[in-house]
MDTraj code that builds the backbone (N, CA, C; nanometers):
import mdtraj as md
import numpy as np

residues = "UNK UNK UNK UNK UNK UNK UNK UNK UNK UNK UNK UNK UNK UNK UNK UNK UNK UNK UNK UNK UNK UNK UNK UNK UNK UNK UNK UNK UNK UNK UNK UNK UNK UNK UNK UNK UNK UNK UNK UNK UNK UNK UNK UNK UNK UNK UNK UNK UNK UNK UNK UNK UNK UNK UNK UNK UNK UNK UNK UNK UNK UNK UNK UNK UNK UNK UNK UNK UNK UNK UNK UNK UNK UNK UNK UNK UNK UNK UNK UNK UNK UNK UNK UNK UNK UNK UNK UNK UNK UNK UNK UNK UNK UNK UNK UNK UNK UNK UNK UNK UNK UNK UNK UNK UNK UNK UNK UNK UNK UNK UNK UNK UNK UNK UNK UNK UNK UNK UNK UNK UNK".split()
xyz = np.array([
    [0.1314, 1.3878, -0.2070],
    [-0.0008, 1.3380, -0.2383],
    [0.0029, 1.2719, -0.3755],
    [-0.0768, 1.1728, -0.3714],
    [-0.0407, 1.0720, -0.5049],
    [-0.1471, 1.1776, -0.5542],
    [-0.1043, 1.2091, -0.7357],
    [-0.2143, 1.2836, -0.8249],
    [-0.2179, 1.2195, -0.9326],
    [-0.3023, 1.2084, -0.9986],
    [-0.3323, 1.1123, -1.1172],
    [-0.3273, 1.2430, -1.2276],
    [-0.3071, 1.2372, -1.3551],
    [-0.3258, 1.3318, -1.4676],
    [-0.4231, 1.3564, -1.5233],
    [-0.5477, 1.2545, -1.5363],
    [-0.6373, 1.2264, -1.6089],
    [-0.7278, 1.1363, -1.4976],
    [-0.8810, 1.1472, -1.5695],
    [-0.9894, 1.0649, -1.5272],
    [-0.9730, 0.9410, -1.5234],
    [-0.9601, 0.9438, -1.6726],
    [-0.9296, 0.7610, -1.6930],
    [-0.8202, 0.7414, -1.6134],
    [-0.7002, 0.7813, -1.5659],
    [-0.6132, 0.7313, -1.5249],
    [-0.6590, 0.6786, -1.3355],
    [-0.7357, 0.7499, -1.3024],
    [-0.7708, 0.7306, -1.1592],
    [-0.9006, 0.6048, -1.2407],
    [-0.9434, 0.6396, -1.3265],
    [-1.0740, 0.5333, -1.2995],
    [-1.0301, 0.4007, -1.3786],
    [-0.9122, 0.3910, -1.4256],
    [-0.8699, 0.2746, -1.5062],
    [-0.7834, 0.2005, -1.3850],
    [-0.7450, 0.2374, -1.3158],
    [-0.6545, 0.2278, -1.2117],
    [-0.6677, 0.1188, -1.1232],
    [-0.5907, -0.0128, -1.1173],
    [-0.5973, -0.1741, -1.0956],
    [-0.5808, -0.1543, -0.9734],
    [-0.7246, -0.1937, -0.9145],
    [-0.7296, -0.2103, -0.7609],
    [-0.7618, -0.3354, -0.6880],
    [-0.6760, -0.3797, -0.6476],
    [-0.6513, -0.5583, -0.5979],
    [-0.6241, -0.6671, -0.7819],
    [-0.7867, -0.7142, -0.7821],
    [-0.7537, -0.7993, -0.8957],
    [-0.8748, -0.7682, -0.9974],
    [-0.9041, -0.6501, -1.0231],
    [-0.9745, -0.5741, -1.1113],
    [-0.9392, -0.3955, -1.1197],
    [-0.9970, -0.3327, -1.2154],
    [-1.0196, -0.2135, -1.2277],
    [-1.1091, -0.1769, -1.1683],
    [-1.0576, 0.0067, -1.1368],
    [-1.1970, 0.0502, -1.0520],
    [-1.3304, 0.0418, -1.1467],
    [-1.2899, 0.1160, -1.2465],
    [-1.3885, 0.1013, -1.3935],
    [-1.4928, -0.0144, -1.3667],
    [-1.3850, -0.1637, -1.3797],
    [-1.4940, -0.2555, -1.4167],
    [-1.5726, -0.3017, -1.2410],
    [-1.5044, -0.2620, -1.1466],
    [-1.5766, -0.2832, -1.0224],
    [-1.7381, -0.1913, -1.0164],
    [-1.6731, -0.0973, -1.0949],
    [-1.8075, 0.0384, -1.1088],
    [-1.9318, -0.0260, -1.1760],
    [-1.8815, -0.0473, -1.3182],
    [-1.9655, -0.1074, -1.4111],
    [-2.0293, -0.2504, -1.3609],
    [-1.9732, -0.2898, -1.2684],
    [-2.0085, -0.4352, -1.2219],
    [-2.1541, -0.4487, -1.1372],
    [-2.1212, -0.3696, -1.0214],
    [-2.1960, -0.2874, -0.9583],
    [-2.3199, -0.2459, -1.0281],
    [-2.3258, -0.1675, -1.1419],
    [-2.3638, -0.0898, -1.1671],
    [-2.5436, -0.1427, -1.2587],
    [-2.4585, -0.2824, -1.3083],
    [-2.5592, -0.3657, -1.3771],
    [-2.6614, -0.4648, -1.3047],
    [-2.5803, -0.4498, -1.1543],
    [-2.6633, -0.5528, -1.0410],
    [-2.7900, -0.4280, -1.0337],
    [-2.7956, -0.3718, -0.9991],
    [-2.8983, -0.2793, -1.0031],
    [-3.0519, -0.2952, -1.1290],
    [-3.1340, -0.3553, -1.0152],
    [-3.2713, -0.3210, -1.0972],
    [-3.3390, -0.2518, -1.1536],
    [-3.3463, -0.1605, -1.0625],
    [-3.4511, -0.0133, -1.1478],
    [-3.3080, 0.0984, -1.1585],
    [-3.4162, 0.1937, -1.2536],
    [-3.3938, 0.2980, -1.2686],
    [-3.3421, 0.3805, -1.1162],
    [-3.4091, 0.3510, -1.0711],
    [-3.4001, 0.4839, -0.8904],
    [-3.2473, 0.3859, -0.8031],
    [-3.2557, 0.2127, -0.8616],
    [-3.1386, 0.1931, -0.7912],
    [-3.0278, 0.2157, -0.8224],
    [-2.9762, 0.2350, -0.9681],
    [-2.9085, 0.2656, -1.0635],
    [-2.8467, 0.4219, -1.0103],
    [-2.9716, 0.4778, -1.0113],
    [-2.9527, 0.6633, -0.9917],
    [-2.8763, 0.6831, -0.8403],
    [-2.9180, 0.5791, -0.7458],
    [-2.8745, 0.5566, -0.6050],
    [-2.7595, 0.5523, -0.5762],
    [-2.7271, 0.4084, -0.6361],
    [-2.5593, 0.3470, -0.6683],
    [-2.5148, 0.5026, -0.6817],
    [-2.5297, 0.5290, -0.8505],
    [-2.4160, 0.6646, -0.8642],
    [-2.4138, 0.7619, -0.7657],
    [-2.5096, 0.8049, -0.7323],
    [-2.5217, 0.9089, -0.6305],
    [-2.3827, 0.8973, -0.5685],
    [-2.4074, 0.7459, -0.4267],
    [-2.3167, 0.7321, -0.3458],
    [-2.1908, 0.6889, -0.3957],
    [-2.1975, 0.6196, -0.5206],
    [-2.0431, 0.6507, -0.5737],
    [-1.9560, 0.7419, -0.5872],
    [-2.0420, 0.8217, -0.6730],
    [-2.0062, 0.9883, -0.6633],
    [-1.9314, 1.0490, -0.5459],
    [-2.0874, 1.0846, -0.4396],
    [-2.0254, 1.1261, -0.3429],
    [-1.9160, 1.0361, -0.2144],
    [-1.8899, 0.9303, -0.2353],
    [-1.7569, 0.8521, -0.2003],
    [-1.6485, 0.8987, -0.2642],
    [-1.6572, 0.9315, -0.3981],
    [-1.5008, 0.9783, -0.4933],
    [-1.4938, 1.1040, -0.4540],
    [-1.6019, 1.1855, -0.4468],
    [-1.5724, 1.3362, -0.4221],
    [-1.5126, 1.3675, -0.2732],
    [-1.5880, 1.2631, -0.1872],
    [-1.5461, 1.2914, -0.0247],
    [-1.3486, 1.2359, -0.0223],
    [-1.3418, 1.1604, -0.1049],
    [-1.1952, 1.1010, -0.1258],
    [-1.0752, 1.1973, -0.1612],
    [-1.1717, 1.2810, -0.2501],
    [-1.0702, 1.4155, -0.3374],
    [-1.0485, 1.4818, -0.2330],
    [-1.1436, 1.5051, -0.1029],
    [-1.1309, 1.5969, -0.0472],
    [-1.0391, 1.5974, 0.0993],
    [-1.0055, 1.4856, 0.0932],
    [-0.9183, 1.4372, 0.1521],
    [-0.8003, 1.5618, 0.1823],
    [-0.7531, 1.5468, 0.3134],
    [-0.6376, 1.6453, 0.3888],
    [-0.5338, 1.5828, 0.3297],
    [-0.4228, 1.7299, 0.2907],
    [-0.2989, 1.6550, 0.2710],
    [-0.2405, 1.5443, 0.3569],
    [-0.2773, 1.5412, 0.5139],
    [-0.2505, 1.4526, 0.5824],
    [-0.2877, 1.3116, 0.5921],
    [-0.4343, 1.3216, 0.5516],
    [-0.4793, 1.1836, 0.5064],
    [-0.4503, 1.0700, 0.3879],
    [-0.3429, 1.1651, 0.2879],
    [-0.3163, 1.1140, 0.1627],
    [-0.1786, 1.0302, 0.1938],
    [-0.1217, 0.9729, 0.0804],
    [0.0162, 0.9157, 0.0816],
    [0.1014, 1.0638, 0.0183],
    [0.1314, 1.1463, 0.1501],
    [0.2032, 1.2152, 0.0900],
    [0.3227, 1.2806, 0.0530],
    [0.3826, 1.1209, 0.0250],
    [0.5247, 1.1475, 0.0153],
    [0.5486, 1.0772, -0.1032],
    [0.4750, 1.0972, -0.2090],
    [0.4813, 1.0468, -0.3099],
    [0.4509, 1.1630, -0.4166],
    [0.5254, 1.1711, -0.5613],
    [0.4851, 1.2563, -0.6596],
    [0.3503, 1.1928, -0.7279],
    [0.3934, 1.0973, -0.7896],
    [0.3077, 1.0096, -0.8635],
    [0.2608, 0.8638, -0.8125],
    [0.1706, 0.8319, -0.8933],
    [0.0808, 0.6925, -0.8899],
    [0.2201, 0.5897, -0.9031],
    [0.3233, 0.6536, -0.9843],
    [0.3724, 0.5250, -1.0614],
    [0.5055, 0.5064, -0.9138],
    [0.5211, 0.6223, -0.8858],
    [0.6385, 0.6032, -0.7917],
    [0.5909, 0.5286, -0.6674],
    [0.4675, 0.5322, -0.6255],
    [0.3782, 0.5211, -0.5033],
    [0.4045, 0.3273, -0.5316],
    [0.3719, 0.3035, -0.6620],
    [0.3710, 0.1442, -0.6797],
    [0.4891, 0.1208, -0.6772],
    [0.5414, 0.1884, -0.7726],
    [0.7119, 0.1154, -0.7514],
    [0.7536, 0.0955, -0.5983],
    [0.6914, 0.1399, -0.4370],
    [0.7740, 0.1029, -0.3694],
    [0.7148, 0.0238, -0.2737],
    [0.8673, -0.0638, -0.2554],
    [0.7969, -0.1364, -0.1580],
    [0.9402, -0.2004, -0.0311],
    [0.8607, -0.2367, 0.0955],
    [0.9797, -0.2605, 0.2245],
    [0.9469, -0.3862, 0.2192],
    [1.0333, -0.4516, 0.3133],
    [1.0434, -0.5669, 0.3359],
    [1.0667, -0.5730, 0.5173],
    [0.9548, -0.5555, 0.5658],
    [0.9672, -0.5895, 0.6931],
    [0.9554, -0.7128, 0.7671],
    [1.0288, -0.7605, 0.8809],
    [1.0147, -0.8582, 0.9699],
    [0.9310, -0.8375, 1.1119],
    [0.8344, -0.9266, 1.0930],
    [0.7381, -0.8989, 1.2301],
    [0.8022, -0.9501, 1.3443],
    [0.7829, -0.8968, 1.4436],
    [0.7929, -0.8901, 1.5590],
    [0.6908, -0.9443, 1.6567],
    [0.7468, -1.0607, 1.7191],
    [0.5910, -1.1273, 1.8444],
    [0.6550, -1.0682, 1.9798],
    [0.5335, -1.0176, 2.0143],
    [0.5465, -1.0135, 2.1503],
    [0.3917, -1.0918, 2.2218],
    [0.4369, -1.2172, 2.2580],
    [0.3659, -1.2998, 2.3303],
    [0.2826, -1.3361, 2.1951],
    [0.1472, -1.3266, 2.2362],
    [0.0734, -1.3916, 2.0771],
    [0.0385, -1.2530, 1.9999],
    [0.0652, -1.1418, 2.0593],
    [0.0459, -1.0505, 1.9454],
    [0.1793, -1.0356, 1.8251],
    [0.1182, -0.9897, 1.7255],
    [0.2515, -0.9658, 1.5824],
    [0.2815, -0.7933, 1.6078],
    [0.3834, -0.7959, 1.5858],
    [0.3975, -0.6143, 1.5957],
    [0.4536, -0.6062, 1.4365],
    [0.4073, -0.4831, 1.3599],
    [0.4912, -0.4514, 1.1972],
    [0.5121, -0.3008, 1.2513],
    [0.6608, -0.3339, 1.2862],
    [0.7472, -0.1965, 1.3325],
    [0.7594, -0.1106, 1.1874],
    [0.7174, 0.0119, 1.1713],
    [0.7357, 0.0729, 1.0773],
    [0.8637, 0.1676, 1.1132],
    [0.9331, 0.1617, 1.0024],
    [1.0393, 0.3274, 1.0649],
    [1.0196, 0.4568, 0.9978],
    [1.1322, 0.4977, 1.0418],
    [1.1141, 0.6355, 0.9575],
    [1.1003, 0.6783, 0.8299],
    [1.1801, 0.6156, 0.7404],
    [1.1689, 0.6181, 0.6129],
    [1.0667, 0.5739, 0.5685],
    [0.9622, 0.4944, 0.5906],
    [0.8584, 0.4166, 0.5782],
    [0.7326, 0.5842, 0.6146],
    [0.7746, 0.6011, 0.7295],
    [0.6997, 0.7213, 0.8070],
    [0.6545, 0.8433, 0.7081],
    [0.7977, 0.8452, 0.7091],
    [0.7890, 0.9650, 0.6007],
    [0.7472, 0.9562, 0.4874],
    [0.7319, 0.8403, 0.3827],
    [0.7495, 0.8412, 0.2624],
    [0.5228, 0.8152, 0.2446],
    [0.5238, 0.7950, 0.3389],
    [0.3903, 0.7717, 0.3312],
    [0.3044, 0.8533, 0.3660],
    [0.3759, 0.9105, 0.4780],
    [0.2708, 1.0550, 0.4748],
    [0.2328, 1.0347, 0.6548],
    [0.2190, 0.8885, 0.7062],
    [0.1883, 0.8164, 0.8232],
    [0.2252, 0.8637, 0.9584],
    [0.1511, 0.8917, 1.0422],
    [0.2147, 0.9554, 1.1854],
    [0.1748, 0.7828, 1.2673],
    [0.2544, 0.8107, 1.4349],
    [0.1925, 0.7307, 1.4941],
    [0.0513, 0.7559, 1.5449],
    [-0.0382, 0.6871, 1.5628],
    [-0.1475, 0.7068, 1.5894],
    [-0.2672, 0.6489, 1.4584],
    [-0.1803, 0.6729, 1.3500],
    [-0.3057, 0.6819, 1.2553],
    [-0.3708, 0.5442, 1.2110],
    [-0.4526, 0.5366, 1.2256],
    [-0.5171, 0.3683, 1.1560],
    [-0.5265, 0.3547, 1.0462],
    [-0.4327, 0.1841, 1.0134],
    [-0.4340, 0.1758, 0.8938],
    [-0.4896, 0.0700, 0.8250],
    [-0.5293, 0.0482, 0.6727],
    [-0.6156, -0.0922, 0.6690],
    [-0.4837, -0.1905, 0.6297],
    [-0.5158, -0.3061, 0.6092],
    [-0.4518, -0.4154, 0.5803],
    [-0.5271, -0.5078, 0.4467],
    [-0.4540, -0.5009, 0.3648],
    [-0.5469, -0.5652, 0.2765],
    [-0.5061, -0.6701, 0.1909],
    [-0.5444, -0.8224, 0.1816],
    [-0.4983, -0.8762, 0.1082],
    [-0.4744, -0.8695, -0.0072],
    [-0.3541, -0.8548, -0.0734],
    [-0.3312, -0.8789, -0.2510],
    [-0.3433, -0.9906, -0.2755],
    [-0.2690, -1.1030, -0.2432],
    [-0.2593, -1.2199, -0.2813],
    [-0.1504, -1.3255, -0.1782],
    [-0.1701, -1.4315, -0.2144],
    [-0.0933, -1.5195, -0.0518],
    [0.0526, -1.4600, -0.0575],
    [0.0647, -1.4402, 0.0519],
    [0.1925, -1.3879, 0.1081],
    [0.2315, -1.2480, 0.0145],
    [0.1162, -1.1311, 0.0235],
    [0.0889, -0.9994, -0.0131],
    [0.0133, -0.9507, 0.0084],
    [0.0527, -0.7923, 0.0782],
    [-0.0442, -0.7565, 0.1405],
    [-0.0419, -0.6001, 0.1292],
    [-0.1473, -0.4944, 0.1458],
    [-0.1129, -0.3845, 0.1113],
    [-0.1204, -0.3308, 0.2049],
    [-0.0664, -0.1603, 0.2935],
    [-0.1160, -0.0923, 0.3836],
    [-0.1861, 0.0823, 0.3379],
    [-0.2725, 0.1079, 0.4065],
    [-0.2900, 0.2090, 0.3516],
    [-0.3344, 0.2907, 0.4942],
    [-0.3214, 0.4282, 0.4652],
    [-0.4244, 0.4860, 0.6106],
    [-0.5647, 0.4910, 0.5649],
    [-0.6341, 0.4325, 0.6678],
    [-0.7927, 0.4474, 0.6554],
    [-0.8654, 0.5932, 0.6393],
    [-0.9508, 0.6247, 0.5669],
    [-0.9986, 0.7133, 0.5223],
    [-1.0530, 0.7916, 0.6723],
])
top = md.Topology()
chain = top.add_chain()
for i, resn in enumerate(residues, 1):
    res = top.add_residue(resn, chain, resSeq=i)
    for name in ("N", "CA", "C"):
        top.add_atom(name, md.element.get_by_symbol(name[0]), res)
traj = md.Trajectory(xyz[None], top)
């Protein structure tokens, strides 16, 4: 399970092409009133807390740290079968992530020709 040491370290923590921090704070100023403000946090809150609470199974958990989790990365070749793409994962991939078959995962753009996987919450 990836564990962070510190607050700041999970809330400073560069997600796509910002910080969570400044995605928070971003958010945070679109807000008109007082009650929408109080709203936002609420469900922020309880989004980070439902996240913590996460099953060892749901996590990346074949990782010690944040830093090892980034350092890695595969280089796979897709596979067509007819017009669908297949991204054959293997074992080492399997394992290191925590990932069974079955589990759904997101796909997310980083940047052209980068892309991230994660299991969906």
């Amino acid at each position: 399970m990836v564990e962070y040491e510190t607050f700041e370290d999970w809330f400073e923590e560069l997600e796509g092409f910002s910080f969570r921090s400044e995605r928070f704070f971003e958010h945070l100023e679109l807000a008109k009133t007082q009650h929408e403000r109080n709203e936002f946090c609420e469900k922020w809150l309880r989004v980070a807390f439902e996240m913590g609470q996460q099953s060892q199974e749901t996590a990346m958990s074949g990782f010690q740290s944040k830093k090892e989790m980034a350092n890695s990365r595969w280089l796979i070749n897709l596979e067509q079968d007819g017009e669908d793409l297949i991204l054959p994962l293997n074992e080492e991939i399997l394992e290191q992530t925590g990932w069974k078959t079955g589990d759904e995962l997101l796909w997310e753009t980083k940047a052209e020709n980068v892309w991230t996987l994660r299991k969906k919450p």
